[in-house]
C-alpha positions as CSV (number, residue, x, y, z in Angstrom):
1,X,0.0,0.0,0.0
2,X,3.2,2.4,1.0
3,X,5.7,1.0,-1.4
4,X,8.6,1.8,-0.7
5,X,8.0,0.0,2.4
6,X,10.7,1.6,4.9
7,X,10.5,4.3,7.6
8,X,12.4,6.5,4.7
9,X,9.4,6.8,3.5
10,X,6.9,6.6,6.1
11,X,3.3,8.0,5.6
12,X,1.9,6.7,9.1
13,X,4.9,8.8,11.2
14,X,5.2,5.3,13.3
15,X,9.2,5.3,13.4
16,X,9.2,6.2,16.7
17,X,6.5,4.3,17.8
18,X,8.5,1.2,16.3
19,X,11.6,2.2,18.2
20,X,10.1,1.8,21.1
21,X,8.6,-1.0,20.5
22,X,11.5,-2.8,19.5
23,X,13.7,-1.3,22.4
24,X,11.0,-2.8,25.1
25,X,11.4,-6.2,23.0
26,X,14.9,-6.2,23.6
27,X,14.9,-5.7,27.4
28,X,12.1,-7.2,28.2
29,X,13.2,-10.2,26.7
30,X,15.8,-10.6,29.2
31,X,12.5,-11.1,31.9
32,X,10.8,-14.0,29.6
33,X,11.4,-17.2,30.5
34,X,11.0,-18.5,27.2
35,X,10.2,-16.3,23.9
36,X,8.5,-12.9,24.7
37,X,4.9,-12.6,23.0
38,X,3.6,-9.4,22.4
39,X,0.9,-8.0,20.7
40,X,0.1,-5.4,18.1
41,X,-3.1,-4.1,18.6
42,X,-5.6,-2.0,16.0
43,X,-9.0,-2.1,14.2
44,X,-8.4,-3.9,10.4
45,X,-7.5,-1.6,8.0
46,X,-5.7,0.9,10.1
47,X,-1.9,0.1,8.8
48,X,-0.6,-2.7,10.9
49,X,0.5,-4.9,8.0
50,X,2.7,-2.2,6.6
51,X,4.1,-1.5,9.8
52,X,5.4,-4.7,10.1
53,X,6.5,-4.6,6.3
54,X,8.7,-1.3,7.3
55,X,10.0,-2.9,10.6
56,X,11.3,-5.8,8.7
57,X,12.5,-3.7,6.3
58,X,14.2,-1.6,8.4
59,X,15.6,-4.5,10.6
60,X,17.3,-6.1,7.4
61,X,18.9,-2.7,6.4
62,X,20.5,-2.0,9.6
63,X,21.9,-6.1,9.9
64,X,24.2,-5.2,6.9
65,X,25.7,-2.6,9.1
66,X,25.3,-4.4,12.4
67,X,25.5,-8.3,11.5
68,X,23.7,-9.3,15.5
69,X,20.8,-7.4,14.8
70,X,17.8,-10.1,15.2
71,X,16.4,-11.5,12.2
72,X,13.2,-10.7,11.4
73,X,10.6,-12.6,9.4
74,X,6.3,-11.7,8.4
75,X,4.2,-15.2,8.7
76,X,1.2,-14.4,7.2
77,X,-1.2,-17.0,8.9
78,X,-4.1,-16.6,7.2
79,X,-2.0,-17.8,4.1
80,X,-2.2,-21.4,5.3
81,X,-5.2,-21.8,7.7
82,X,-6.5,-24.1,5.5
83,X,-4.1,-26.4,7.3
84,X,-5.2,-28.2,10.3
85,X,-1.5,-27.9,12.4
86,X,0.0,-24.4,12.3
87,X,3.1,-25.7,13.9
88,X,4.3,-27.1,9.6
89,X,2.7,-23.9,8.9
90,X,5.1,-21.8,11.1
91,X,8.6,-24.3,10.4
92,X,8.2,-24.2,6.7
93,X,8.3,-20.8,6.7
94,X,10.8,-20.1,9.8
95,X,13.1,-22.4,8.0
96,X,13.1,-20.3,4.8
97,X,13.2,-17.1,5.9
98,X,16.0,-17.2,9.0
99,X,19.0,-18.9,7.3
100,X,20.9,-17.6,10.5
101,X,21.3,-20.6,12.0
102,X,24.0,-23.1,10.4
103,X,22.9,-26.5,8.1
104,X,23.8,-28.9,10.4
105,X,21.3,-27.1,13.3
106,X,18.7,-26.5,10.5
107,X,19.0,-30.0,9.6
108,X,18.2,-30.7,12.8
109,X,15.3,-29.4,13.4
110,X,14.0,-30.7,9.7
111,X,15.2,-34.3,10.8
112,X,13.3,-33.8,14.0
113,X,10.3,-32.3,12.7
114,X,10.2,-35.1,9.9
115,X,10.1,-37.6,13.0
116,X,7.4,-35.6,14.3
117,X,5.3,-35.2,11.5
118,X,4.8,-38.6,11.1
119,X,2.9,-38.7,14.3
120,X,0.8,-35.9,12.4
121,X,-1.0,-37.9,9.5
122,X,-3.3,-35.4,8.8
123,X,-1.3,-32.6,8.3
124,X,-1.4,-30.9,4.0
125,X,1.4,-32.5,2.1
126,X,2.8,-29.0,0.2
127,X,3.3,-28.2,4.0
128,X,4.8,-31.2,5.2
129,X,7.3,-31.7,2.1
130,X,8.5,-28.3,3.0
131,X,10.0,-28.9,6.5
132,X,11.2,-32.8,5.0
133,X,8.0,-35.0,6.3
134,X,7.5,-38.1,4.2
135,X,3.6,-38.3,2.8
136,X,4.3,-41.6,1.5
137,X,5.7,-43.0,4.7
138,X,3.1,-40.9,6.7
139,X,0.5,-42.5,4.6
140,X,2.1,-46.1,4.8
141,X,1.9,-45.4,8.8
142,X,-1.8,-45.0,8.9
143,X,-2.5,-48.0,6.8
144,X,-0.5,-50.2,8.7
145,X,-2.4,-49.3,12.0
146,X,-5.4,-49.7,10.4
147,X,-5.1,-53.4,9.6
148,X,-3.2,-53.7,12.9
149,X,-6.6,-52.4,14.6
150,X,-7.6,-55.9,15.7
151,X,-3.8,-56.8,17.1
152,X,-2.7,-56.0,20.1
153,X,-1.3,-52.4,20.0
154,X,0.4,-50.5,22.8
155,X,-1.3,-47.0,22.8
156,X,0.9,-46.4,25.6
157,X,4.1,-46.4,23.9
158,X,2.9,-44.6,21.0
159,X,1.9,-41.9,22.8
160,X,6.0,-41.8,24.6
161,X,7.1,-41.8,21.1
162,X,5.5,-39.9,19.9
163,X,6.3,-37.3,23.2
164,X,10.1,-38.0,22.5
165,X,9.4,-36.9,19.0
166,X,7.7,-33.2,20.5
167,X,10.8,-33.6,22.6
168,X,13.1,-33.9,20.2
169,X,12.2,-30.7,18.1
170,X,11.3,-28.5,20.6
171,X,15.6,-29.4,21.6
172,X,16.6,-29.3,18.0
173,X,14.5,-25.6,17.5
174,X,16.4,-24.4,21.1
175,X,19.7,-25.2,19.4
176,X,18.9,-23.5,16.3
177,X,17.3,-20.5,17.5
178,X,18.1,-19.9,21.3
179,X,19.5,-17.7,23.1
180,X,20.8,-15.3,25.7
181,X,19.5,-12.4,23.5
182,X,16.9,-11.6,21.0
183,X,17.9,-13.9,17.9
184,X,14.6,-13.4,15.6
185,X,11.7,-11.1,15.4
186,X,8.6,-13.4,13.9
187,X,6.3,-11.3,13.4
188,X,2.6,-12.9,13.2
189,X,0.1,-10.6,10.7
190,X,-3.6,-11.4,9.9
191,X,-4.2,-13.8,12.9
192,X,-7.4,-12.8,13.7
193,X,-8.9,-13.0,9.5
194,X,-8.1,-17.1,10.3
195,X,-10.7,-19.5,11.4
196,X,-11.6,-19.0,15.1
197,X,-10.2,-23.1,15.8
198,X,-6.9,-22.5,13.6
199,X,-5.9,-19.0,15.3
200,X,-6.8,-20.7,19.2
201,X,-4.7,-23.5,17.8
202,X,-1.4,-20.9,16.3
203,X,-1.4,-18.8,19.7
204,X,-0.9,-22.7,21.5
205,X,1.7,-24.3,19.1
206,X,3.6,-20.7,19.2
207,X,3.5,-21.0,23.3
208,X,4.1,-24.6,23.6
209,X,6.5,-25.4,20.8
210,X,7.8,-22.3,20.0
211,X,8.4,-20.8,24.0
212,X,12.4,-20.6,23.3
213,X,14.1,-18.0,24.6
214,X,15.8,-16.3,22.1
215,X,12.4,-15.4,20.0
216,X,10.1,-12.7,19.6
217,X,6.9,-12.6,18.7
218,X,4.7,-9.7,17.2
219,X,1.4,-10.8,17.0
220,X,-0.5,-8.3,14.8
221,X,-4.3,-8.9,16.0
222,X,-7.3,-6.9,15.9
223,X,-8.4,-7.3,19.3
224,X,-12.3,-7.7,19.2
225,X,-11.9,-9.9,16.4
226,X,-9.7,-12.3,17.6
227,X,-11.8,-12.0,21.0
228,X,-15.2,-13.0,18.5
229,X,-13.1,-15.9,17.6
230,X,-12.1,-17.4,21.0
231,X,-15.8,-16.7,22.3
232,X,-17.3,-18.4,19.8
233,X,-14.7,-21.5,20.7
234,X,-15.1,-21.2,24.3
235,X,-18.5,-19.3,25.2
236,X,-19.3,-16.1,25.5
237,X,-18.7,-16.3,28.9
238,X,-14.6,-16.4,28.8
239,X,-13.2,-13.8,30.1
240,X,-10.7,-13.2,27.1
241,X,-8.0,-10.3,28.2
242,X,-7.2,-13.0,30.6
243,X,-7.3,-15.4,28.3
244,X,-4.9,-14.3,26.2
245,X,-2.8,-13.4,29.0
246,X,-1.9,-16.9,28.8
247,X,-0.3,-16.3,25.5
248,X,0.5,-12.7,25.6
249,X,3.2,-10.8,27.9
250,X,2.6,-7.3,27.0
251,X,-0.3,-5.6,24.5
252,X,0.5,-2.6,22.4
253,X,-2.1,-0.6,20.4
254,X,-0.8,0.7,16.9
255,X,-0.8,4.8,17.6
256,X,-3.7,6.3,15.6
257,X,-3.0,8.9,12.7
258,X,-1.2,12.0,13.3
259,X,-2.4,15.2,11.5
260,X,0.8,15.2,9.9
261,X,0.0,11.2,9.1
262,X,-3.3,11.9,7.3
263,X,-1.6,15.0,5.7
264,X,1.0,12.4,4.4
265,X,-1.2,10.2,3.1
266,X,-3.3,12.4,1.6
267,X,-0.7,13.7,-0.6
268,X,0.7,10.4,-1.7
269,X,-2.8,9.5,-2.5
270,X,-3.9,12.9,-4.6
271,X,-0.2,11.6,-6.8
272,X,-1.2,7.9,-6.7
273,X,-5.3,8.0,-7.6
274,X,-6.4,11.5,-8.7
275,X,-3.7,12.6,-11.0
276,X,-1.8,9.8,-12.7
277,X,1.0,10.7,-15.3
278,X,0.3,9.1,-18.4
279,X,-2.8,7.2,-17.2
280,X,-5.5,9.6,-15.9
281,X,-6.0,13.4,-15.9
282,X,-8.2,14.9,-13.5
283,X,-10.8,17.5,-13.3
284,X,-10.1,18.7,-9.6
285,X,-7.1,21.0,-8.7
286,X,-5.0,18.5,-7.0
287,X,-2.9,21.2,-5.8
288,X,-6.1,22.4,-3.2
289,X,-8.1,19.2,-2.5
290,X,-5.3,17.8,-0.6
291,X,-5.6,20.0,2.3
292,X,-9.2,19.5,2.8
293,X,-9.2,15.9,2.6
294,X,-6.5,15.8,5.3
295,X,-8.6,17.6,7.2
296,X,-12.1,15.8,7.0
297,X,-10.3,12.8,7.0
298,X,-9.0,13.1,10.1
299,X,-12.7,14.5,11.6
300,X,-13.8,10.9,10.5
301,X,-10.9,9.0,11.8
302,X,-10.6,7.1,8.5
303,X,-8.3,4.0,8.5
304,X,-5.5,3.9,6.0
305,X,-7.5,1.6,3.7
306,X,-11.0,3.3,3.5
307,X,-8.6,6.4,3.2
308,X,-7.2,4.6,0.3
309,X,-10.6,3.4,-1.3
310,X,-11.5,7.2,-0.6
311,X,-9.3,8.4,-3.1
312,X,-9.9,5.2,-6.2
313,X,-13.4,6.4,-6.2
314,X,-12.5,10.2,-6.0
315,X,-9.7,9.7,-9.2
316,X,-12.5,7.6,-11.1
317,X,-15.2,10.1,-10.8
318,X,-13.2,13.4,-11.6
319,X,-11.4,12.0,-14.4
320,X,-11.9,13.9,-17.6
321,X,-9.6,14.5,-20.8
322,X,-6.2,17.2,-21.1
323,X,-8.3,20.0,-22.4
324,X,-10.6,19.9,-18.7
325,X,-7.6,19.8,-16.7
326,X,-8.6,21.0,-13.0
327,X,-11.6,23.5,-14.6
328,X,-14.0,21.6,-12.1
329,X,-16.3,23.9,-10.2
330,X,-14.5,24.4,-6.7
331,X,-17.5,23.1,-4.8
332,X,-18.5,20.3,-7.2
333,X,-14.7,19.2,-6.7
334,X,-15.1,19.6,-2.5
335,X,-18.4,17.9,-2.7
336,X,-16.6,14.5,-4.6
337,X,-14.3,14.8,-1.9
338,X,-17.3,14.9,0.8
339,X,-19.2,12.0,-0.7
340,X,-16.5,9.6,-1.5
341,X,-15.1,9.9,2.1
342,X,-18.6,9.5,3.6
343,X,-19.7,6.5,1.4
344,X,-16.8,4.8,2.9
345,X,-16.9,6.0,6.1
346,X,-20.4,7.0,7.2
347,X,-22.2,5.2,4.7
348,X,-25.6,5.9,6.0
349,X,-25.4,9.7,6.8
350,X,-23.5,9.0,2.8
351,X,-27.0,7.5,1.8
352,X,-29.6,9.9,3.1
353,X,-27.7,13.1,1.6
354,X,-27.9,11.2,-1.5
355,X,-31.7,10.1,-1.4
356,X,-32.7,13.4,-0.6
357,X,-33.6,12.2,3.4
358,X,-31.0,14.0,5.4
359,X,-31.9,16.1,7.9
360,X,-29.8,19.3,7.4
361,X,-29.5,19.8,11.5
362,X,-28.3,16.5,11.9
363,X,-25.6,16.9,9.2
364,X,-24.7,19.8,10.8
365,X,-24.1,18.6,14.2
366,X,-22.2,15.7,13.0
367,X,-19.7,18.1,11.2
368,X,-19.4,19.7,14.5
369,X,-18.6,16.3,16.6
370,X,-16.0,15.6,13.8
371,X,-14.4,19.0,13.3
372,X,-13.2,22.4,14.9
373,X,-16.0,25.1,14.7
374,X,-14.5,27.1,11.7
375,X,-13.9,23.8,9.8
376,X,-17.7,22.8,10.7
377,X,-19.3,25.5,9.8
378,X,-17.1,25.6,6.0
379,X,-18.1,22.0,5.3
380,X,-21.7,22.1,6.0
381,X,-22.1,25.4,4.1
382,X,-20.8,23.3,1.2
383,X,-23.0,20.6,2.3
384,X,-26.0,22.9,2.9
385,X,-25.7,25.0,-0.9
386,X,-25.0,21.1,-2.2
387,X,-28.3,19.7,-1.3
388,X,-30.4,22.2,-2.6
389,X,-33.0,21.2,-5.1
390,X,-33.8,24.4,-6.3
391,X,-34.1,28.3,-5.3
392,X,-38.0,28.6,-5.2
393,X,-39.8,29.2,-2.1
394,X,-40.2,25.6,-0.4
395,X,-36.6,25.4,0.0
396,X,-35.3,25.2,3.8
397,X,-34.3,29.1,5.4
398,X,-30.5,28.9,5.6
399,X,-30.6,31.2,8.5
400,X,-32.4,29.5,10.7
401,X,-30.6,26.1,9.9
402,X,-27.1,28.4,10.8
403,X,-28.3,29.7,13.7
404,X,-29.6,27.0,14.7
405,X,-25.8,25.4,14.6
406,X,-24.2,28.4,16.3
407,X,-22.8,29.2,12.9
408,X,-24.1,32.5,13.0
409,X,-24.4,34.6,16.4
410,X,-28.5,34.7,17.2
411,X,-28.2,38.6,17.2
412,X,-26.3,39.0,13.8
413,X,-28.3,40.1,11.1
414,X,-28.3,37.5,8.0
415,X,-27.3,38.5,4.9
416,X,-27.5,35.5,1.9
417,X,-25.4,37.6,-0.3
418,X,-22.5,37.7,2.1
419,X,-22.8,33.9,3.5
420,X,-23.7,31.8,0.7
421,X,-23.3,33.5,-2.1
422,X,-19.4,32.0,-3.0
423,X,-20.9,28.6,-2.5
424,X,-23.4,28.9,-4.5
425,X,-20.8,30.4,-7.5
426,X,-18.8,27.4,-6.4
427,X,-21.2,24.7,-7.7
428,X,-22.1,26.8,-10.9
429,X,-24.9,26.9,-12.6
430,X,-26.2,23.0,-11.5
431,X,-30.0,23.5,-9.9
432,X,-32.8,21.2,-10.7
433,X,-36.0,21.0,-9.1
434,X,-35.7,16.9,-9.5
435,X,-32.3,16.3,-7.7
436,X,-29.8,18.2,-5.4
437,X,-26.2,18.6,-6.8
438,X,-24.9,15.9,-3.9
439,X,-27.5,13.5,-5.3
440,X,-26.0,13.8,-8.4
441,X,-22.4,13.2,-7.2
442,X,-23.6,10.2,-5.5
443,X,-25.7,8.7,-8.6
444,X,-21.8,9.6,-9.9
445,X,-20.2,7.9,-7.1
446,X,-22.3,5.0,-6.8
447,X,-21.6,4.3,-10.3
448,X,-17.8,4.5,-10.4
449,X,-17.9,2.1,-7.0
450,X,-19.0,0.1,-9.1
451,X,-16.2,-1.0,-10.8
């Protein structure tokens, strides 16, 4: 989403946050018995797989410098919950990504997972081929004790060996990846989009397999989710922060977006979406729209993402030819900007402006609960001239509505001329009796979502 992914270029401002972070990992490591957990905390869509993508990042860079800075490595777990043992899952890819450790240690633990695995019929085969279990032999296994059922068959000593197996890799993965200090940074990302029974099951193979000091793991989680997930496991009755207390030393929530974050991204956006060099040309002056977007945006609280889908549907409908360049009506742009970013992110108050069934009070207040006054009163007078049908005598008395708001002081003396009459310019000569100019964007908008 923020390629370049590095804290060079950093849209979220999260590089001290990650410093930090990674500074508490490092002591607090010291204090874990076996690997420290911690966990990542934030609402989907609000930037916590990029973070992760710009921590790695920036942990690689500085290892060319600084050759005992940990290893670090994204396991996306969501990739493979189709599986039914996370524990494959996590080797095949811990064994890929860290080559820290020498062959004959990583040989090792392959060796001892391969013992292992055979214990695990059921696991995929393109899982269990990567870490060096045998399908064939697994599958030979199974069909022997099937026509063994009726002979005599010590469950007892299967179960030992298959404990001196566990045994055997959880010693082979403390050789390989122990130690006194931080070795490896596995970072854990889209835990809580897996199956509620396969996410329960990662956060108990990552405690009792993978509890080796010497590890660090991020878990990147979105905390009511995942807490949907063991509920609906457990009962709605489990009391869940101490639940995964059991798993978790220490719980971090991602920082929400600076001003100067939403100002970032809103830039890189208006560069990425609206205007593209050679593909699209837009009818909106980039140059302006920025500034207000940052700052509605940030009223709303919009995540990185809906930010993101904000802006596709803004650069599809203000697209128009060389010759139209940026001649959009100032309000007609501001409005596209309005309703793009609340169809994503207040969909309903989105809805009613474009049916023609908002309440102009409400709309008004809501502005105010988002924004400063100043800021309030600007957007809803854009809102308010936008939702106009037409100029005949049923329309609502703008001075009331303002007053009513505490836009305009109740002693002041109204004057349309002086308080709407640049809005109205700014939408141009667009009135019809049928539809409002904001339930025309959003016939617009609705079409261009589309795609």
């Amino acid at each position: 989403m923020l390629s370049p992914n590095t804290f060079d270029h950093d849209k979220l401002a999260l590089k001290s946050f990650c410093e930090k972070l990674e500074q508490f990992a490092m002591i607090d490591h010291d204090f874990a018995e076996g690997s420290l957990v911690v966990a990542l905390t934030s609402p989907f869509g609000t930037g916590k797989s990029t973070f992760l993508r710009m921590w790695r990042n920036d942990l690689d860079r500085r290892r060319i410098v600084k050759p005992d800075t940990p290893e670090a490595v994204i396991l996306n777990a969501w990739e493979l919950d189709y599986c039914e043992d996370p524990l494959f899952a996590i080797l095949a890819k811990l064994i890929k990504a860290i080559p820290q450790a020498d062959e004959g240690k990583m040989a090792a633990v392959r060796e001892a997972a391969a013992d292992f695995g055979n214990f695990a019929i059921s696991i995929a085969n393109d899982i269990s081929s990567k870490v060096g279990v045998d399908p064939i032999k697994a599958g030979e296994y199974a069909k022997k004790k099937k026509l063994d059922r009726y002979q005599k068959v010590d469950f007892l000593k299967l179960f030992e060996e298959r404990c001196d197996a566990y045994d055997r890799l959880k010693e082979a993965l403390k050789k390989a990846f122990g130690g006194d200090s931080p070795k490896a940074f596995i970072m854990v990302d889209e835990l809580d989009r897996c199956r509620p029974d396969y996410a329960i099951s990662y956060l108990e193979t990552i405690k009792h397999v993978f509890d080796i000091h010497g590890l660090v793991f991020v878990l990147s989680i979105d905390y009511d989710h995942l807490q949907s997930s063991a509920k609906s496991l457990f009962g709605h009755e489990l009391a869940f922060p101490e639940y995964l207390r059991k798993f978790v030393q220490r719980t971090f929530k991602l920082p929400a977006i600076t001003t100067e974050g939403y100002e970032k991204l809103s830039n890189f956006y208006v560069e990425r979406f609206i205007e593209i060099v050679g593909k699209r040309v837009s009818l909106i002056q980039t140059e302006s729209v920025a500034k207000r977007i940052k700052e509605l945006a940030a009223g709303l609280r919009m995540t990185p993402r809906q930010l993101q889908e904000s802006f596709r549907i803004i650069g599809h409908v203000a697209s128009g030819d060389e010759e139209r360049r940026g001649k959009l009506y100032w309000c007609i742009s501001t409005g596209v900007v309005l309703m793009s970013l609340l169809k994503v992110s207040r969909p309903q108050v989105y809805d009613s402006i474009g049916t023609g069934s908002e309440d102009h009070v409400t709309v008004g207040e809501m502005l105010k609960s988002l924004l400063p006054k100043r800021s309030a009163d600007w957007w809803f007078r854009i809102y308010f001239t936008g939702s106009i049908r037409s100029e005949s005598s049923t329309a609502p008395d703008p001075e009331s509505i303002l007053k009513k708001l505490g836009f305009i002081d109740q002693g002041v003396e109204y004057s349309g001329r002086t308080e709407l009459r640049e809005f109205y310019q700014g939408w141009g000569d667009w009135y019809s009796e049928s539809k409002s100019r904001l339930m025309e964007l959003h016939q617009k908008i609705e079409t261009a979502a589309s795609f």
